[in-house]
N, C-alpha and C positions, 0 to 999 in steps of 0.2 A: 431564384428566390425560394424555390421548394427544397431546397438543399441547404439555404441558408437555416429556416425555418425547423426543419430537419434536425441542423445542429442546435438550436437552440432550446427543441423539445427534448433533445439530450443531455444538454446541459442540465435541465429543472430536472429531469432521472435520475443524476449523478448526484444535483444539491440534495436531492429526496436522501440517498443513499447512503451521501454525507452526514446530512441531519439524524438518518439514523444509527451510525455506526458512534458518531459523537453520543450520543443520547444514550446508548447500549454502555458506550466508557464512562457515562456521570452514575450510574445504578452503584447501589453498592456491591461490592464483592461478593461472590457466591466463595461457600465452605465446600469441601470435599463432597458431604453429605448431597447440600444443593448438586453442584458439577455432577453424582453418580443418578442423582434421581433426574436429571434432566432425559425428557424421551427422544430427543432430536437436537442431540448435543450444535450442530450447524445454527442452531436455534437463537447460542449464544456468543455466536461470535466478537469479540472487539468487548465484551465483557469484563471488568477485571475478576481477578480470583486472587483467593486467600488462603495457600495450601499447607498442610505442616505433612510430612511424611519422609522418607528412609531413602534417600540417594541409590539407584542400583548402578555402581562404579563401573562396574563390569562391563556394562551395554553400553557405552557409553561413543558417542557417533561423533566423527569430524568431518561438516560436509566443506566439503574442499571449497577455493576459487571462489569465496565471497570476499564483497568488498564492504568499507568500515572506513568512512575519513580517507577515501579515496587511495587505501591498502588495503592489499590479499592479503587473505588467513582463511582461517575457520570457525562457523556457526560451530559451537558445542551442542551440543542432546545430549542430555541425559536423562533414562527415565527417573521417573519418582512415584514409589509405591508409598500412595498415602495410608496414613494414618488412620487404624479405624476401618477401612474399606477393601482393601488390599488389592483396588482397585491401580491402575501404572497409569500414569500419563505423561506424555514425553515433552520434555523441559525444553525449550531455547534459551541458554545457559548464557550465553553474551558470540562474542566474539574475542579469538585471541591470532598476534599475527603468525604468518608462517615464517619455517625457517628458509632460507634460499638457499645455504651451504648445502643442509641436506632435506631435499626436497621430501623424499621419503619419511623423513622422522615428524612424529605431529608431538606438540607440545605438554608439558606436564601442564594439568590442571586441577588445582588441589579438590576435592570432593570430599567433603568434611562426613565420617560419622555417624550416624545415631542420627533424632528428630531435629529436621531441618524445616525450617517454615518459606513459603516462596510465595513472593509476589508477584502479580502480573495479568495479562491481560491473555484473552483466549485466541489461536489463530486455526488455519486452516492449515493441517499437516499431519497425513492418517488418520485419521480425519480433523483430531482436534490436542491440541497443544498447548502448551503454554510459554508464552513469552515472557520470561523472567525480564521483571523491573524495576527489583529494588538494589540497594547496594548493600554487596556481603561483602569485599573487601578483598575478592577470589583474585583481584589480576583481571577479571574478562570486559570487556568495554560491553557496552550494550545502550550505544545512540540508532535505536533500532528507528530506522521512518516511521513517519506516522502516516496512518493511513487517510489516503489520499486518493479521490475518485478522478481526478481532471480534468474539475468541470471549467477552468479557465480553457485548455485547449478548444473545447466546446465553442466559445465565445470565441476563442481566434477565428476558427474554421468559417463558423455564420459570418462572422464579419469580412470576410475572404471573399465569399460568396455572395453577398451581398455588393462587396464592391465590384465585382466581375459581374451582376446584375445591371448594374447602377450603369459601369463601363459599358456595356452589351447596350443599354436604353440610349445614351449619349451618342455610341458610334449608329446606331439605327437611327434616331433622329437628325445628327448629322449628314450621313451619305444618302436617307431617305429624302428628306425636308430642306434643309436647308441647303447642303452644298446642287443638285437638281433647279432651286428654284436663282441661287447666285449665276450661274452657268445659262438663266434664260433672260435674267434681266440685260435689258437694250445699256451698252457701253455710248456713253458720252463725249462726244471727239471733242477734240481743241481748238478744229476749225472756225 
């Protein structure tokens, strides 16, 4: 039962956690400005942002063996030295899939240019990133999950637990109480 309970105080942790990372995605967007004055960038996680700044093609990352609609490819990064700041923050660009002929070669991904604007939402990744959300029209998917704490697992578990309580009380009162007290009652002949 302390284990059901257990889970259950986990669960209301996770809604907590939930309610707040929802609450963090209803704020309006922070500007470059906002995002560089931030002291404890961790602060604003699951935030959106509204960035305009200069694509750096060059550094540009393809983290292997992700999955996307239940296909491998690769998360793009690419940084992005905003506008104004010349501060870099590293993009999650979308997803694009892999080749399988040649495993070695990673895909063209067009990186437009001059002042690019990017939308999206803040993540944890060096510390802090940005998950591109909007649509540019690049080729790259980005059905990124949404963030999700668990908290129905939570509920399975107590309830798991509970019934293994519930079980455990029934066979205790069974082979305690009742089956001891059938086994002493006097049987009744036909005689």
């Amino acid at each position: 039962a302390s284990l059901g309970m257990w889970q259950l105080d986990r669960a209301r942790q996770k809604t907590q956690l939930q309610d707040s990372i929802d609450a963090m995605a209803e704020r309006t967007p922070l500007t470059a400005r906002e995002l560089a004055a931030l002291g404890e960038p961790s602060s604003a996680l699951h935030r959106r942002v509204s960035l305009s700044g200069h694509w750096v093609s060059d550094a540009t990352l393809f983290l292997d063996n992700r999955q996307m609609l239940g296909r491998t490819g690769f998360f793009v990064v690419t940084p992005l030295r905003l506008q104004d700041q010349g501060q870099v923050v590293l993009v999650q660009r979308g997803w694009v899939p892999r080749d399988f002929q040649d495993r070695a070669r990673v895909p063209l991904v067009p990186t437009p240019p001059g002042t690019v604007r990017v939308e999206g939402r803040l993540a944890a990744l060096m510390p802090l990133s940005v998950v591109q959300t909007d649509d540019t029209s690049d080729g790259l998917l980005r059905n990124w999950p949404v963030a999700d704490t668990g908290v129905h697992k939570h509920h399975g578990y107590a309830f798991q637990w509970f019934g293994l309580c519930a079980l455990a009380g029934f066979l205790f009162v069974w082979f305690q109480i009742i089956s001891p007290r059938r086994r002493q009652r006097p049987h009744v002949s036909d005689t």
